[in-house]
Each structure stands twice: as C-alpha cells, then as structure tokens.
N, C-alpha and C positions, 0 to 999 in steps of 0.2 A: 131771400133772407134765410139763413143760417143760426141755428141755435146751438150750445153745448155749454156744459159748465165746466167750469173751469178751477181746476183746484190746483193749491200753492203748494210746492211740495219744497223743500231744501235738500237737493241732489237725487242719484237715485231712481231719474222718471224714467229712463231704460229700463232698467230693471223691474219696477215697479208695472211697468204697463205691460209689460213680458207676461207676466206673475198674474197679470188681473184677466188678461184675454186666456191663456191658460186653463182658467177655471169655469168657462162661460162660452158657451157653444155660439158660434155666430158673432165669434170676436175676431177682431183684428188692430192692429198697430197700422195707423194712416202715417203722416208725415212728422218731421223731426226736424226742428231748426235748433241751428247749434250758434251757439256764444263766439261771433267772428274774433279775428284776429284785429289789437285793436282796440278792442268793444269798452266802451266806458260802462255798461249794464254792470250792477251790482251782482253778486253773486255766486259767479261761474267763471269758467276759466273756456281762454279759446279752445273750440272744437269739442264742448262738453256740450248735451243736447239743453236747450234753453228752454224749447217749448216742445212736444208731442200730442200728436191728435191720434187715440185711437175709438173704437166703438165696444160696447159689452152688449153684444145682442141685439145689435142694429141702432144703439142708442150712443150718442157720440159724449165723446170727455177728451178735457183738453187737461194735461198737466203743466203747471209751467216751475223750472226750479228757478226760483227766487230767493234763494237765501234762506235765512234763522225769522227774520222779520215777522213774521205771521203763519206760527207751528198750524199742523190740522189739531183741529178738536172734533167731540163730539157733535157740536152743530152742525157738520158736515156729515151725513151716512149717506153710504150705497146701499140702497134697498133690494134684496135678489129674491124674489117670488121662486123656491122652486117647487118640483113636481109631487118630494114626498118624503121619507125619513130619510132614505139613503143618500138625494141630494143633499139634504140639508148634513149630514154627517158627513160627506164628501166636501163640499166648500168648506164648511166651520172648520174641520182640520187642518183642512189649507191652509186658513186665513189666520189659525191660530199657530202654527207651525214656527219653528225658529227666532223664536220672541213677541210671537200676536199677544195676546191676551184677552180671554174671555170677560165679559160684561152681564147684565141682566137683560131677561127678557127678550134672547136670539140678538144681540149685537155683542160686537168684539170688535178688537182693534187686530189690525195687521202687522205683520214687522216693519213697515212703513211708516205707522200711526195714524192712517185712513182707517176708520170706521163703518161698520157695517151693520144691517140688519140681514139674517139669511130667518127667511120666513115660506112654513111651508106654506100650500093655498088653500089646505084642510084647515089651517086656522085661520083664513081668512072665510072661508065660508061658515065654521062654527062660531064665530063672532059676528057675524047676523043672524043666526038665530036665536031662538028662545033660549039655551042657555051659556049665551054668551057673558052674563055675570060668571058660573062656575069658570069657563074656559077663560077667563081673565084673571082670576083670582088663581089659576093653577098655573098660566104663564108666569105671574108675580114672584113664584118661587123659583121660577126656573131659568139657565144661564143659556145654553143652548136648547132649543123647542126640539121637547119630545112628542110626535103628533099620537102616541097612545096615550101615554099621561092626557092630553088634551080631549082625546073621546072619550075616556072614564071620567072626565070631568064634565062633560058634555051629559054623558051617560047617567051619572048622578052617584057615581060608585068612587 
C-alpha cells in the first residue's frame, strides 16, 4: 500500500511541482498523466497534464488539476521544518515571490494559492520548553519566524 496526498489544483500542476521540488533538496517530479484525446474528464483539455506525482523530501504529493470546483484554502498547508534563519528566509521568499502572499505566524500562500507553514526547528524546540508561553506570544506578532526574535523571547528580553 501506497500513501500521498493529494491536492486539487485548477491548471498549472507543471509548473507548480517544478516550483516546489526546486525549493526542497531531495525533491523530484515522479509521473504525469495527461487529459487523453477524447476525454469527457471535466477540466482540462487533451494532452494538458491531469494528474502529477512528485516527492518534497522523500515525502510524496499528488496534484491533480481539476478545474475551479474546489479552490485550495488554508485547511490545506505544506509544513517545511527547516535547519535555521537563512532556510527559512530562502523558501519564504520563494513562496512569496511573484504574487504569494505573506500570512501570520510563518505561513503564506504561494502564486498557486497552496499554503504553507516554513517553520524553523529552534522554534519547535523553544516550544517545549519552559518558555514556550514568551516564544508563542512573540510568534503571535509575527508573519515570517524570525528565530532571534524567538530566543529573546525565550530569553526574557
């Protein structure tokens, strides 16, 4: 058995899985079925890609474009654990790049309209400790995670 999730895109999943393996070491673009000639599938037009299977870091996703019927929202986020400030400053910019837009608390949307969380792993270890109230209340103000903001807050300063 076989797991991945699967998100509803409206055109675009070429590009869009280009764009995400790109950003994320140990990514790759698996297979591509395209809208036959024919095809009564809503949608798509023949020979436009239907479905794409790639991986972000050994972890698989399926895109499928399906039409206007069911836009992404927020309920949907890609969670990207990375290593430290300069990750996190490298994806965000990506992701916000050529029409993303920023959100609270390290998530943004993409030019896509896939949603993200880029989170460094400093704040996931200063939110188990003792002062993971400051380090919460100082994410609250903040749109992309700054990981000094969050030790001075840790800190008590």
């Amino acid at each position: 058995m076989d797991v991945s999730t699967c998100i509803w895109f409206d055109g675009n999943i070429e590009e869009a899985a280009r764009f995400y393996v790109s950003l994320v070491p140990g990514s790759e673009v698996g297979s591509i079925s395209r809208y036959p000639e024919g095809s009564e599938f809503p949608g798509g037009t023949p020979g436009e890609a239907l479905t794409l299977d790639f991986t972000l870091a050994g972890v698989p996703y399926q895109l499928l474009n399906g039409g206007p019927e069911f836009p992404l929202t927020e309920a949907v986020s890609i969670a990207l654990i990375v290593d430290d400030q300069d990750e996190v400053d490298r994806v965000w910019d990506a992701l916000i790049a050529d029409g993303g837009q920023e959100s609270q608390c390290g998530w943004c949307k993409d030019r896509f309209g896939l949603s993200w969380q880029v989170v460094p792993r400093r704040f996931v270890e200063l939110m188990s400790g003792p002062s993971a109230g400051a380090v919460s209340g100082a994410l609250m103000r903040m749109r992309k995670i700054d990981v000094a903001e969050l030790e001075a807050a840790a800190a008590g300063r």
